[in-house]
FINUSE-403795 format. One record per residue: y, x, z of N, C-alpha, C, O in turn; residue in one letter. Coordinates in steps of 0.2 Angstrom, whole numbers, padded with zeros to 4 digits, always signed. Layout:
residues N
YXZYXZYXZYXZA
...
//
This chain:
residues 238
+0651+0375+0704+0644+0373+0703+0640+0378+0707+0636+0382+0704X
+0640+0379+0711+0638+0385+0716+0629+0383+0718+0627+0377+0720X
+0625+0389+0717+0619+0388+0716+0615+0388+0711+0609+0389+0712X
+0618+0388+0706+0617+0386+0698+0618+0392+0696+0623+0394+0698X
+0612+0397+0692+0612+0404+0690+0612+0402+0681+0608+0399+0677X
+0619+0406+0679+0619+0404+0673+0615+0408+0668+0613+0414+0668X
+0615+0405+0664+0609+0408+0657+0611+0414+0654+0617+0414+0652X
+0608+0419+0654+0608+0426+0650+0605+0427+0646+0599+0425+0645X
+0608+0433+0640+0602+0433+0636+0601+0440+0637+0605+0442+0641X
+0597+0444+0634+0594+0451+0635+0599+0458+0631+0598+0464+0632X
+0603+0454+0627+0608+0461+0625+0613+0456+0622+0612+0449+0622X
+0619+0462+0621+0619+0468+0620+0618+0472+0626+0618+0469+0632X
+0617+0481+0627+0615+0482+0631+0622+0488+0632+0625+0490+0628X
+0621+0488+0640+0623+0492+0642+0621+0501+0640+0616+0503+0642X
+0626+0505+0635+0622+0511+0631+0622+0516+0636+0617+0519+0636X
+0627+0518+0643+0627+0522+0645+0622+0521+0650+0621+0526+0654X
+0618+0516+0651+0614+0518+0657+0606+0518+0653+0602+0522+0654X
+0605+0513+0649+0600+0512+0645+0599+0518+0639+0594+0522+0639X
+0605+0517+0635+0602+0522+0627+0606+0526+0629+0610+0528+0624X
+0607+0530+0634+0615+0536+0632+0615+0541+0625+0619+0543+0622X
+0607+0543+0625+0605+0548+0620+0609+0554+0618+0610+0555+0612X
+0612+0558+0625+0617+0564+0625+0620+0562+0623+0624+0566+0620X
+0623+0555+0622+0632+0555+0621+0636+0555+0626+0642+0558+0626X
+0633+0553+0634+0635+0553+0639+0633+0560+0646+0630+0565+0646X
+0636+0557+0650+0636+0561+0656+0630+0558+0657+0632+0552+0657X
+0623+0559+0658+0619+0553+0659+0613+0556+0657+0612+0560+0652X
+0607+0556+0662+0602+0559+0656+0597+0553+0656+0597+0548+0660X
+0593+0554+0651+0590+0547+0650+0584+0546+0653+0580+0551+0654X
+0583+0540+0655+0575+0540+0661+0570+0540+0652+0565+0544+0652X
+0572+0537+0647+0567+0536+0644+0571+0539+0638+0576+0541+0638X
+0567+0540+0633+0574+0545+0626+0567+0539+0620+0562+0536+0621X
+0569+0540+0614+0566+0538+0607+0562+0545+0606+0559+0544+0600X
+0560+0552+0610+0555+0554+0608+0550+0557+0612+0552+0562+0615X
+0544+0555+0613+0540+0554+0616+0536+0561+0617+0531+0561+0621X
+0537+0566+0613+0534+0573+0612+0534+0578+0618+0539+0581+0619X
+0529+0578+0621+0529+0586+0627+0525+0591+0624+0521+0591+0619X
+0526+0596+0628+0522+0602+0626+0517+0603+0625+0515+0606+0620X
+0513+0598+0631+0507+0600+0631+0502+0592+0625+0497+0590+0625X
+0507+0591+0621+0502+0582+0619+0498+0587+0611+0499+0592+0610X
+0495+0584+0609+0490+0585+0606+0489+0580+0600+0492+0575+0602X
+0487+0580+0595+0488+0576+0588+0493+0576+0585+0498+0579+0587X
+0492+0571+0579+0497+0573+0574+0503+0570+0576+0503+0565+0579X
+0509+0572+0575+0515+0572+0574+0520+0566+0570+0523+0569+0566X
+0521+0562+0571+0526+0555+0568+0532+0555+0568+0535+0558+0572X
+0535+0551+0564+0540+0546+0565+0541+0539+0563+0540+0537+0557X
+0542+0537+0567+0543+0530+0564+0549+0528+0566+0552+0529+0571X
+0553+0522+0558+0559+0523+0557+0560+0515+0553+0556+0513+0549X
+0566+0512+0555+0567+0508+0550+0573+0504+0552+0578+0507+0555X
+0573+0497+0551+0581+0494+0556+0577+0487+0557+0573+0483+0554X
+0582+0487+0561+0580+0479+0562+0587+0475+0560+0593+0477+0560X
+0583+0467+0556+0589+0466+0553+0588+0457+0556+0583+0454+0558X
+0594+0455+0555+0593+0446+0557+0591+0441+0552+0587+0443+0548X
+0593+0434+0552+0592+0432+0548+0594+0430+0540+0591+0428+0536X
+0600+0433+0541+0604+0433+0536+0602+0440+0531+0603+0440+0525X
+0598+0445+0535+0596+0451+0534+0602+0456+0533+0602+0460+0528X
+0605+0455+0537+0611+0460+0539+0606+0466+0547+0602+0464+0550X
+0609+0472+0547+0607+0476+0551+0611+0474+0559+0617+0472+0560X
+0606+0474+0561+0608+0471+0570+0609+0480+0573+0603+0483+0573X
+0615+0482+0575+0617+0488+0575+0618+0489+0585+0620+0495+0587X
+0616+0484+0589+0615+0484+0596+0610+0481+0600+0610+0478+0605X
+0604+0482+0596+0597+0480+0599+0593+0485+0603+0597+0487+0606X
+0590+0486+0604+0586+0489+0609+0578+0487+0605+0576+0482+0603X
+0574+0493+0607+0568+0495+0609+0566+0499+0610+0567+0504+0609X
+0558+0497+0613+0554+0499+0618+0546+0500+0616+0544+0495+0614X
+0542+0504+0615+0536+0506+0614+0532+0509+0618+0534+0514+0622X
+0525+0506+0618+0521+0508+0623+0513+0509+0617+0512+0506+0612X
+0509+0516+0620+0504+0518+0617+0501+0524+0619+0504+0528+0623X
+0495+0524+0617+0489+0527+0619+0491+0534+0616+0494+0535+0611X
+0487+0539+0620+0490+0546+0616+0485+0547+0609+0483+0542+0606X
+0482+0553+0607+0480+0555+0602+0473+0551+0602+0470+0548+0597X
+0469+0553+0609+0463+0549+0611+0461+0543+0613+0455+0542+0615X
+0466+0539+0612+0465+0533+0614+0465+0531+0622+0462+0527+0624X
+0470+0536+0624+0469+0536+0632+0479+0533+0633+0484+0534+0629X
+0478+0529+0639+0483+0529+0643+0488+0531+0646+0485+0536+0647X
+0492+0532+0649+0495+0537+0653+0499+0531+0659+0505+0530+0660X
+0492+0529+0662+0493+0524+0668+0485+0524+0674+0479+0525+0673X
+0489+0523+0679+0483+0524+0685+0477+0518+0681+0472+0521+0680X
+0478+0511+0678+0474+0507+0678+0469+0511+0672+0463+0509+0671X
+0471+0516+0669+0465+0520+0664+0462+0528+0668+0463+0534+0668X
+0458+0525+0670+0453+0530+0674+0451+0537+0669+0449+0542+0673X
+0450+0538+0664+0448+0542+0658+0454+0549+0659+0460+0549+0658X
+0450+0553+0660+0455+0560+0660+0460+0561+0653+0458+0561+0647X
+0465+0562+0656+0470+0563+0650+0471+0571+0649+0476+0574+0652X
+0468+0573+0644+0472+0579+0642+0478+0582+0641+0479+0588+0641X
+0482+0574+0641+0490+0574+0637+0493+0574+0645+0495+0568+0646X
+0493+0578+0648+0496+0575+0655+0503+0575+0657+0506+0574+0662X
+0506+0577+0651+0513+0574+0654+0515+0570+0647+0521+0570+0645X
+0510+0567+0644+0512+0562+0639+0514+0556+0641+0509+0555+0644X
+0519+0550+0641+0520+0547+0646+0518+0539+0639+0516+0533+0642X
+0519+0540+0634+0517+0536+0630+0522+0529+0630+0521+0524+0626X
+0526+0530+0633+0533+0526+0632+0540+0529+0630+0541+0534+0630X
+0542+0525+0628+0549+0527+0622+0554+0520+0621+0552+0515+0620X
+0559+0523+0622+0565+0517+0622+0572+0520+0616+0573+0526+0616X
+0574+0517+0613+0581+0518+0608+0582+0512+0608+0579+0507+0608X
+0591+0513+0606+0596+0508+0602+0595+0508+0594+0592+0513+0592X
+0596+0504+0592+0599+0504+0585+0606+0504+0583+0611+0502+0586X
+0606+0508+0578+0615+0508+0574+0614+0507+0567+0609+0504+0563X
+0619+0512+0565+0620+0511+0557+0616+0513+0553+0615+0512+0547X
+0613+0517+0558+0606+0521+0553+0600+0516+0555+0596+0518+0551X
+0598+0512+0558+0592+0511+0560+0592+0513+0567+0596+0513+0571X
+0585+0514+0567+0581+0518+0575+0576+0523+0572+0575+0523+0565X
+0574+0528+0576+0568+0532+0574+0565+0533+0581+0568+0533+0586X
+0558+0535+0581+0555+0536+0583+0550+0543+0583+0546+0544+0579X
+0551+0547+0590+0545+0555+0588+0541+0553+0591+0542+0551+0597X
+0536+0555+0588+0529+0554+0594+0523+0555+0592+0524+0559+0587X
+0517+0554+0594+0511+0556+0592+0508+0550+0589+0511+0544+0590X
+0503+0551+0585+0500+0544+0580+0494+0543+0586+0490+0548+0587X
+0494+0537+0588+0490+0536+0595+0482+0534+0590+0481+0533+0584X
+0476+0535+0596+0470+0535+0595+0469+0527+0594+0473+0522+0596X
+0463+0527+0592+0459+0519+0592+0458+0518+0600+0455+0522+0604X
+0460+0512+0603+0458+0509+0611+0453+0503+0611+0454+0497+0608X
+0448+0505+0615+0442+0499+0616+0447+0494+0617+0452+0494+0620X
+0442+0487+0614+0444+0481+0615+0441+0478+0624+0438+0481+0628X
+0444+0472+0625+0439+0471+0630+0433+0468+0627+0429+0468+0631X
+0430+0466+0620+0425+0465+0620+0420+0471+0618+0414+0470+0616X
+0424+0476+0620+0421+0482+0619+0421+0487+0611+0419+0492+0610X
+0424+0483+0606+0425+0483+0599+0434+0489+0599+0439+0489+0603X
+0432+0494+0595+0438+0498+0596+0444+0492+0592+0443+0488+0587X
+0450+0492+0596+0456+0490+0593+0458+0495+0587+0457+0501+0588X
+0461+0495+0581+0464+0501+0575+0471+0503+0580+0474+0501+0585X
+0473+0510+0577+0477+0514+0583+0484+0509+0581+0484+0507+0575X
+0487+0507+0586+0494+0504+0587+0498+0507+0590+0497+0512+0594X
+0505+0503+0591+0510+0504+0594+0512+0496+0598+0512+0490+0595X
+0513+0497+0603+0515+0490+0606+0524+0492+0607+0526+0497+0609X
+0527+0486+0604+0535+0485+0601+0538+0480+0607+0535+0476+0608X
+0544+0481+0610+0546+0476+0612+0554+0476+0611+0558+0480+0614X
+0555+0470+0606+0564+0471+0601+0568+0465+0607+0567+0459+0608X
+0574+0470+0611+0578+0465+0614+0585+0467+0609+0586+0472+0606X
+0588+0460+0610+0593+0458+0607+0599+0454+0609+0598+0450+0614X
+0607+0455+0606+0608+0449+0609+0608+0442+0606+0608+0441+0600X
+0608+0437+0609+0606+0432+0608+0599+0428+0608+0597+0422+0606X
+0596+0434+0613+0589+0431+0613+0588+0430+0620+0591+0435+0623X
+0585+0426+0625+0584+0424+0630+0577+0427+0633+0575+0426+0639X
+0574+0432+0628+0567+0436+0632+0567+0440+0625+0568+0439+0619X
+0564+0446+0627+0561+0450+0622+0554+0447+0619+0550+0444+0621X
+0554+0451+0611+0551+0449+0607+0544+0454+0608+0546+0460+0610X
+0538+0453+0606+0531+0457+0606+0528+0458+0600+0525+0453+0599X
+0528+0463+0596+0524+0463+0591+0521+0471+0592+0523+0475+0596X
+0517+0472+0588+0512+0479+0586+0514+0482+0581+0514+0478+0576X
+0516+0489+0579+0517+0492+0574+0507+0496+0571+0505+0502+0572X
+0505+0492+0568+0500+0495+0564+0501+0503+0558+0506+0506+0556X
+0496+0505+0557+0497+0511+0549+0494+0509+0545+0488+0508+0546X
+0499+0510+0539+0495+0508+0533+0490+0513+0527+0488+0513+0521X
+0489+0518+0534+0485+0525+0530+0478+0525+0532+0474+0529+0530X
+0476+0519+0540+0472+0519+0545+0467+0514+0541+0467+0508+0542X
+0463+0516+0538+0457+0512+0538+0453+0506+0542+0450+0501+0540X
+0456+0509+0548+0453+0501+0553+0456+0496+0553+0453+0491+0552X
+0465+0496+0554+0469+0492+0553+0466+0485+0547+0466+0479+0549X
+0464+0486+0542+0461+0480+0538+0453+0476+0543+0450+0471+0541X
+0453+0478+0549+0446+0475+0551+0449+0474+0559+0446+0469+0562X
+0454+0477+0562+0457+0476+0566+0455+0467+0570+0456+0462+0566X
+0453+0464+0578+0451+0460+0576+0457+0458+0581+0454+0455+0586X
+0464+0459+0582+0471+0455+0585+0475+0454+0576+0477+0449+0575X
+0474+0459+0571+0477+0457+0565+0474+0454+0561+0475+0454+0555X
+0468+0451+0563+0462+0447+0559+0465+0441+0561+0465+0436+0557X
+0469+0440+0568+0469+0434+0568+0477+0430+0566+0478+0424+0566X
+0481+0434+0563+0486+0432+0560+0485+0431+0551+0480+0434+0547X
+0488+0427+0549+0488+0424+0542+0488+0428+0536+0493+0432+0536X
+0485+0429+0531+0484+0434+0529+0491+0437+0523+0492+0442+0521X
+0496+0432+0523+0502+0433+0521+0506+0436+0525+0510+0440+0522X
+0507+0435+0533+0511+0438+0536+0508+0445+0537+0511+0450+0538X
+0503+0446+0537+0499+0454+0539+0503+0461+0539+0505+0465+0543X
+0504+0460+0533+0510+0465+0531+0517+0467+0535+0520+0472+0535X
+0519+0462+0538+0525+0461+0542+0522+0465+0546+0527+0467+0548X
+0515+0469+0550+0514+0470+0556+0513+0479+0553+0512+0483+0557X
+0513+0480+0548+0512+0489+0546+0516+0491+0544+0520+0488+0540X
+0515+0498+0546+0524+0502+0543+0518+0507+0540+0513+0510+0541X
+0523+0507+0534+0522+0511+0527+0523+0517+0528+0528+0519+0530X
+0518+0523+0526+0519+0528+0525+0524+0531+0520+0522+0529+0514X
+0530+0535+0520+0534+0535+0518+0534+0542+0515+0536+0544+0510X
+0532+0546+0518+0533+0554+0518+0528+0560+0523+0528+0559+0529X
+0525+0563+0521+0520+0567+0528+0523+0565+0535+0528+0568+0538X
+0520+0560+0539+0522+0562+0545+0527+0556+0548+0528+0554+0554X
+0529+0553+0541+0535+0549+0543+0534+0540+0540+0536+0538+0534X
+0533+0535+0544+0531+0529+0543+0538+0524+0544+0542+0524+0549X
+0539+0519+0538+0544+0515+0538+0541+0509+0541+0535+0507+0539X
+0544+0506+0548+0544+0499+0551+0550+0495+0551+0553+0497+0555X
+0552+0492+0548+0557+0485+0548+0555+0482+0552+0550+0483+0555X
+0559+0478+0554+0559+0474+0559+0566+0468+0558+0572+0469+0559X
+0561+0459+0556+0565+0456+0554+0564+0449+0558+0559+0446+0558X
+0573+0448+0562+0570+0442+0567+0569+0436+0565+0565+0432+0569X
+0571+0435+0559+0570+0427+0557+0571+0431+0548+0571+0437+0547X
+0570+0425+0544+0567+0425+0537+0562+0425+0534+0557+0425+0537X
+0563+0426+0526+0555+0424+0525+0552+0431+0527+0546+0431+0528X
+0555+0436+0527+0550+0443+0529+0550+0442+0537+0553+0446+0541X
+0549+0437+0540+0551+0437+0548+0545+0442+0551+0539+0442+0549X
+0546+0446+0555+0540+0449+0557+0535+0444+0563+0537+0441+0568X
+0530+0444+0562+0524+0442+0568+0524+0444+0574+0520+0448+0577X
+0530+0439+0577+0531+0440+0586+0524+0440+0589+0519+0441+0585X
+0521+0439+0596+0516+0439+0602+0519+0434+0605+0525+0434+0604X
+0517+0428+0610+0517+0427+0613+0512+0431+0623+0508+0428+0625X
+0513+0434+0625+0509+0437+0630+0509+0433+0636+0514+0430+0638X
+0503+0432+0639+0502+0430+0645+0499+0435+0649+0493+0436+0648X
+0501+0439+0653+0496+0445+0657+0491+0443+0662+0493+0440+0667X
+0484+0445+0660+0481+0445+0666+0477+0450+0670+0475+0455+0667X
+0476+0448+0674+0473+0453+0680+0466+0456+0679+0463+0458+0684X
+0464+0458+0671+0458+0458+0670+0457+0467+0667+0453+0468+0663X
+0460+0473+0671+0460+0478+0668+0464+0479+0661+0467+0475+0658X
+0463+0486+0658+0469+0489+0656+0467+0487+0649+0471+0487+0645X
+0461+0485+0646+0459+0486+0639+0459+0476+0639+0453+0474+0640X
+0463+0472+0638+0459+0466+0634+0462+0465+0629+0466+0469+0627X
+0461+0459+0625+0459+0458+0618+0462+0452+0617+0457+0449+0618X
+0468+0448+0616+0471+0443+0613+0466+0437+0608+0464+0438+0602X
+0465+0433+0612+0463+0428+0607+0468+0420+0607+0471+0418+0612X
+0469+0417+0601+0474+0410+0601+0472+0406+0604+0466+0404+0604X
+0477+0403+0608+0475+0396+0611+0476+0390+0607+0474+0385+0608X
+0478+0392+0601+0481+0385+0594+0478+0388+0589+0476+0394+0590X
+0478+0386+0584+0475+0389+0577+0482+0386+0575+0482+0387+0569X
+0488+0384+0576+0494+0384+0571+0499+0388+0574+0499+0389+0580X
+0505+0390+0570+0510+0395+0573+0517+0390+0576+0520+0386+0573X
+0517+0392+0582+0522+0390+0584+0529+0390+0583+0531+0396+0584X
+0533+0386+0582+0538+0388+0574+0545+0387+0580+0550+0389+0578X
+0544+0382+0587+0551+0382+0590+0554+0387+0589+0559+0385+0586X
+0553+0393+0590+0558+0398+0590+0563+0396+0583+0569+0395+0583X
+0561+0396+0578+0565+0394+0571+0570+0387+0574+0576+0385+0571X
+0568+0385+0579+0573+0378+0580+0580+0380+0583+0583+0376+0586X
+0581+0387+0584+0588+0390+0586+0587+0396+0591+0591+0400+0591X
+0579+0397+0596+0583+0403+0600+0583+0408+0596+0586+0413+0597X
+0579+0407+0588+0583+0415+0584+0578+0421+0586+0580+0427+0586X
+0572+0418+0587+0565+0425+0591+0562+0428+0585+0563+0434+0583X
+0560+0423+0582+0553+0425+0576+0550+0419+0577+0552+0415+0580X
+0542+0418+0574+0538+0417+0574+0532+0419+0579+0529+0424+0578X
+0532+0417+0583+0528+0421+0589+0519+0415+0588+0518+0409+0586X
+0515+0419+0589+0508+0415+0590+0506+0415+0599+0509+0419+0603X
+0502+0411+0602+0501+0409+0608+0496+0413+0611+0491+0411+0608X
+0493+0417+0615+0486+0421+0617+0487+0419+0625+0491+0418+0629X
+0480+0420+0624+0478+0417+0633+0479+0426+0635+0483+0426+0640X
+0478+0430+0634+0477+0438+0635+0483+0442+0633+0487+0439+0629X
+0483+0447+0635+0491+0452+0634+0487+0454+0628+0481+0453+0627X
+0492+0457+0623+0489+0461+0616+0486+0466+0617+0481+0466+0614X
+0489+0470+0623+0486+0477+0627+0489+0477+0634+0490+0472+0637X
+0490+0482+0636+0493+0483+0642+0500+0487+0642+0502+0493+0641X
+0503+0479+0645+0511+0479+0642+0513+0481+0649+0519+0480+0650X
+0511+0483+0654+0515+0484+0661+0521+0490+0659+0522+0492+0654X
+0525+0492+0667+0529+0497+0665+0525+0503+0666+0523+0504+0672X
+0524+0509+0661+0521+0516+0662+0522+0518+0669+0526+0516+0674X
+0519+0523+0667+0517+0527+0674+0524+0532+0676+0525+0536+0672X
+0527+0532+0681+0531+0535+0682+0530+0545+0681+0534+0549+0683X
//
């Protein structure tokens, strides 16, 4: 059948080139902590596991986070705004295992909307897995953040799933995220479309109902549809 490019899915992942995290001869382009000398604000973790449907822990998933530093700044050419944090790269990659995943990093600022409306501070998630045919998009909000309840990307999700989208503060410093691919606790996937419209837009629905195919077997989540990226999902700045 020559010609014919057979179907892959995005994990499980190669650990020695992707996750090595000092287990290997290897150094990592990206590590799960995000922290330089010179960054500035408060100090995090976040931590939790990702589990399937069955809500067993998925011990070879991968993920990836992107986020604004302390000020609500970028750490990409498309964000003109001087960056204090200048070797803050705002990106972070890990596996998961037996423990979960964790994250070090700084509690990102509030980022203007494209309608000009601050966004609540987030983290933008992206969970590859095996069995899945594209990676999954959601936001890790805080449940300590006052704007998060006025948030107008979490305004637009149903007021029952909301909760799937905040990670609980758990101890000074340290915030719990699950992360669940199917079930009733499923978390609130994204759909993304990227456009060409600068670094700050603002997700709105093209349907008012959730599109539930993925439940018909590829095994994603719940994802909703947006003409706009959540944020700005490209890859960081070198």
């Amino acid at each position: 059948m020559s010609g014919i490019t057979p179907s892959q899915t995005v994990g499980p992942y190669f650990a020695y080139g992707l996750t090595p995290n000092g287990k290997y001869d290897w150094n990592d382009a990206f590590s799960n902590n995000l922290v330089t000398a010179d960054v500035t604000g408060d100090r995090i973790r976040v931590e939790g596991f990702v589990y399937d449907g069955d809500g067993a822990n998925v011990p070879d998933a991968m993920l990836e986070i992107w986020q604004a530093d302390a000020q609500g700044r970028f750490s990409d050419p498309q964000d003109k705004r001087s960056l204090p944090n200048a070797s803050f790269k705002g990106f972070g990659r890990c596996g998961t295992g037996a423990a979960g995943y964790s994250f070090e990093t700084i509690k990102p600022g509030a980022v203007p909307g494209a309608d000009g409306q601050p966004q609540a501070p987030h983290i933008v998630l992206a969970v590859f897995g095996r069995g899945m045919t594209m990676q999954s998009m959601t936001r890790i909000y805080f449940d300590d953040e006052p704007a998060t309840a006025s948030d107008g990307v979490i305004a637009q999700v149903p007021g029952d799933r909301r909760a799937t989208l905040i990670a609980k503060k758990t101890a000074p410093g340290v915030y719990r995220f699950d992360i669940h691919l199917q079930g009733d606790n499923e978390t609130e996937f994204f759909d993304v479309e990227l456009e060409a419209r600068g670094l700050f837009t603002s997700p709105r629905p093209l349907r008012g109902e959730v599109d539930r195919r993925s439940r018909a077997g590829e095994g994603q989540g719940t994802r909703f549809q947006y003409e706009r990226a959540i944020v700005f999902v490209a890859s960081p700045a070198a």
